[in-house]
C-alpha positions as CSV (number, residue, x, y, z in Angstrom):
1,X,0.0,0.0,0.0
2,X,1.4,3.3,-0.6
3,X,1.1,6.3,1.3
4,X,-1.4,7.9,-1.4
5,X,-3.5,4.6,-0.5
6,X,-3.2,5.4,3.5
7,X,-4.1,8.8,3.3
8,X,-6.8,8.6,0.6
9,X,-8.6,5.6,3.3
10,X,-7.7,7.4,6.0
11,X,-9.2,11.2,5.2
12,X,-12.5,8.9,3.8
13,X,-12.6,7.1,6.7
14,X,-12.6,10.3,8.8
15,X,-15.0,11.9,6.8
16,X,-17.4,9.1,6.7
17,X,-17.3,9.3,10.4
18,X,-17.8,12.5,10.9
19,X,-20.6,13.0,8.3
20,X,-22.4,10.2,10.3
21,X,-22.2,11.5,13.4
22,X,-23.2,15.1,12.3
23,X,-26.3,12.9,10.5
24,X,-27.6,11.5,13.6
25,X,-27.2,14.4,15.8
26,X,-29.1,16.8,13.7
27,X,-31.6,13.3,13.3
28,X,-31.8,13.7,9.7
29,X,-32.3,9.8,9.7
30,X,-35.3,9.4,12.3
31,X,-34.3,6.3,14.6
32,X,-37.2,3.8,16.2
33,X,-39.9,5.5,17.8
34,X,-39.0,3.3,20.7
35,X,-35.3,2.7,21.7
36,X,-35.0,-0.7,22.6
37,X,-34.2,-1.6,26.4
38,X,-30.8,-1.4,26.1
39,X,-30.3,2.2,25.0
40,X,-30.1,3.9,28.1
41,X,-26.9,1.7,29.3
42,X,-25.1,2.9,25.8
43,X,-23.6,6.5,27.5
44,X,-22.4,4.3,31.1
45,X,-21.0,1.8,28.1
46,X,-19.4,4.8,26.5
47,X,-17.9,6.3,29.4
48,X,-16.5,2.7,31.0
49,X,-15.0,2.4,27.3
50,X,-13.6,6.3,27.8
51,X,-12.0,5.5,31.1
52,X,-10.4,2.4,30.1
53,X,-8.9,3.8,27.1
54,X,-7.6,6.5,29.2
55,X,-5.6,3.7,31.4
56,X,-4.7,1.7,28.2
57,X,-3.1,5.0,26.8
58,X,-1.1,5.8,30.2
59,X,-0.1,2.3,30.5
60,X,1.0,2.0,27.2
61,X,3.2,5.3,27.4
62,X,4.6,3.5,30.4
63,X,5.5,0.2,28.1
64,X,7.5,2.3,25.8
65,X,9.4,4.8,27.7
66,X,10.5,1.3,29.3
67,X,11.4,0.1,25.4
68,X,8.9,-2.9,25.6
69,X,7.7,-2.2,22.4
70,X,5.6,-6.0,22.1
71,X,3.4,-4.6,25.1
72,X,3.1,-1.3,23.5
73,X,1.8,-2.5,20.1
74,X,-0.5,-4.7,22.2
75,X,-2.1,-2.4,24.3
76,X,-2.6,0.2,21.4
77,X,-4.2,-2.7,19.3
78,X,-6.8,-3.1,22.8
79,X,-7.4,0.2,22.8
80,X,-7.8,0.9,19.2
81,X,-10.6,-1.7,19.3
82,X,-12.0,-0.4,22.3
83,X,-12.4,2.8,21.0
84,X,-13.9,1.3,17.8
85,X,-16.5,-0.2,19.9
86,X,-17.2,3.1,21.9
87,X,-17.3,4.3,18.2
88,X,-20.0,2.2,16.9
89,X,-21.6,2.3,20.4
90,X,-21.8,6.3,20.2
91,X,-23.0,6.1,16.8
92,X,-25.6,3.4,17.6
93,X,-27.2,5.5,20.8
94,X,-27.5,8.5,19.2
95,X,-29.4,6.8,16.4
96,X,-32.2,5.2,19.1
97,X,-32.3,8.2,20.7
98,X,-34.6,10.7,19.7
99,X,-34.9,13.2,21.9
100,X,-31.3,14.9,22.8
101,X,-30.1,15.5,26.1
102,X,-29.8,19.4,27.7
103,X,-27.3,20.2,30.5
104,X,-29.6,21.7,33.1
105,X,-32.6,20.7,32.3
106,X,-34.4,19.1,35.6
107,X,-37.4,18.0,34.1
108,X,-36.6,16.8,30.8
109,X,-39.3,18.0,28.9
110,X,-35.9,19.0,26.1
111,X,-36.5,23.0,26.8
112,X,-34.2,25.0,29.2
113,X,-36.0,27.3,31.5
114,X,-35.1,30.2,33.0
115,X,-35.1,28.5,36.7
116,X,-33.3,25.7,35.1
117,X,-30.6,27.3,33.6
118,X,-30.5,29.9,37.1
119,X,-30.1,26.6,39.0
120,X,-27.6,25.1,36.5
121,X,-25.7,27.7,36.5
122,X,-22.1,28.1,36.2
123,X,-21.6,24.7,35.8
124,X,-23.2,24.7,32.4
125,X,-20.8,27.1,31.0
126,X,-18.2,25.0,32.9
127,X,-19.3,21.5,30.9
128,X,-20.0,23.7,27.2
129,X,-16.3,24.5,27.8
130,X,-15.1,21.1,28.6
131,X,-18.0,19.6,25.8
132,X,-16.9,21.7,22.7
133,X,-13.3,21.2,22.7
134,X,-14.0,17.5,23.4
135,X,-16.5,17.2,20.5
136,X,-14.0,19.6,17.9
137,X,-10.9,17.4,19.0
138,X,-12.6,13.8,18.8
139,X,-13.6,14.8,15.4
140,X,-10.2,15.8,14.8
141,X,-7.8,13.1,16.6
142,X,-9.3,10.0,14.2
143,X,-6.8,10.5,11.0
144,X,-3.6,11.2,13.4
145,X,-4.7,7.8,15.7
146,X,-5.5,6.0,12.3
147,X,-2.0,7.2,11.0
148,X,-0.1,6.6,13.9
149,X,-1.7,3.3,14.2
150,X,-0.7,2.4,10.3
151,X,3.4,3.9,11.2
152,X,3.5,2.2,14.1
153,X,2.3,-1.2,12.7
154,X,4.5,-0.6,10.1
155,X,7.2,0.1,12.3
156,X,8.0,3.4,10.6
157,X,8.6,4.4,14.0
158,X,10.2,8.5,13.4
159,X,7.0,8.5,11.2
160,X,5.5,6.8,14.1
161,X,6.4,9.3,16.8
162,X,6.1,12.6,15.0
163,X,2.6,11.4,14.3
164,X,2.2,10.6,18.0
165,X,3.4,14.2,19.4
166,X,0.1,15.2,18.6
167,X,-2.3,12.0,18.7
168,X,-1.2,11.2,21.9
169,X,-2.1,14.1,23.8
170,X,-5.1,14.9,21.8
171,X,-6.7,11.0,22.2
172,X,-5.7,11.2,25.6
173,X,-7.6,14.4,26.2
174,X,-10.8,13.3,24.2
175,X,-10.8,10.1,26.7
176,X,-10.6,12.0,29.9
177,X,-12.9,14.2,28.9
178,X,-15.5,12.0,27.5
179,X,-16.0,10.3,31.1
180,X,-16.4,14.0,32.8
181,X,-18.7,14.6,30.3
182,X,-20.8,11.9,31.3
183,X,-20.5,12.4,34.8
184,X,-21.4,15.9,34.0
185,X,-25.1,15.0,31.9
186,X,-26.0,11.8,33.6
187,X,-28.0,13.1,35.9
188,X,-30.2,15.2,33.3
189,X,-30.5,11.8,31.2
190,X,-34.8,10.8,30.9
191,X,-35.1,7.5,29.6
């Protein structure tokens, strides 16, 4: 495969992605009137998946500042597919889900009033902040972890690790901040 292959799958990959994700949360394709049973454990899914991630990405950092490279590659390839699955999870619940979830609001009727954003609060503006850059990066860390994966498989490894100077962090972020952003809406979730 050459490089004009990788980046040619990865950029459709990425953009496939993120045109689907921008589909369902605008519901332009209407999910089931009812979500089935299981929907409401998809964000707790999504969040375990987040947190785990996060420990497979410090542990792997670990593995390779030691120069274990085997365990490395192994928990990158565990947390790839874990993140896959969070992925197709993500995409899945915001499919069944019809009705989208406001910070703030108590009652869940999907409109903030006044009282509820009063009693919100500063901690709205405090999750927006935290929420944007999570959704802009996310968006934005899938061809650098899809390229650093391909480098480091190849074992193109100065490929590898200028490719990583920025995935790293980035991924790393997105994971943290996808659990707080759970923690952060759960309690306004009405299923």
């Amino acid at each position: 495969m050459t490089d004009k292959f990788i980046f040619r799958f990865v950029a459709g990959v990425s953009a496939f992605v993120i045109i689907v994700v921008i589909v369902l949360n605008r519901h332009i394709i209407p999910g089931p009137a009812i979500a089935p049973a299981f929907t409401p454990y998809l964000p707790l899914l999504n969040a375990t998946l987040n947190g785990t991630c996060t420990l497979l990405l410090l542990t792997s950092l670990y593995f390779i500042r030691q120069g274990k490279i085997t365990i490395h590659k192994r928990l990158n390839i565990l947390t790839f597919c874990l993140s896959s699955i969070f992925l197709l999870s993500y995409i899945l619940f915001h499919y069944l889900m019809r009705k989208d979830t406001l910070y703030g609001d108590i009652n869940g009727d999907g409109v903030l009033s006044a009282s509820e954003r009063a009693a919100a609060g500063g901690l709205r503006t405090l999750y927006l902040c935290i929420l944007v850059p999570h959704i802009i990066l996310a968006a934005g860390v899938l061809p650098l972890i899809l390229l650093s994966f391909y480098r480091g498989l190849q074992m193109q490894v100065e490929k590898h690790k200028k490719l990583v100077r920025w995935a790293f962090p980035i991924w790393l972020y997105v994971t943290i901040t996808g659990v707080i952003v759970y923690l952060m809406i759960s309690p306004y979730y009405h299923f």
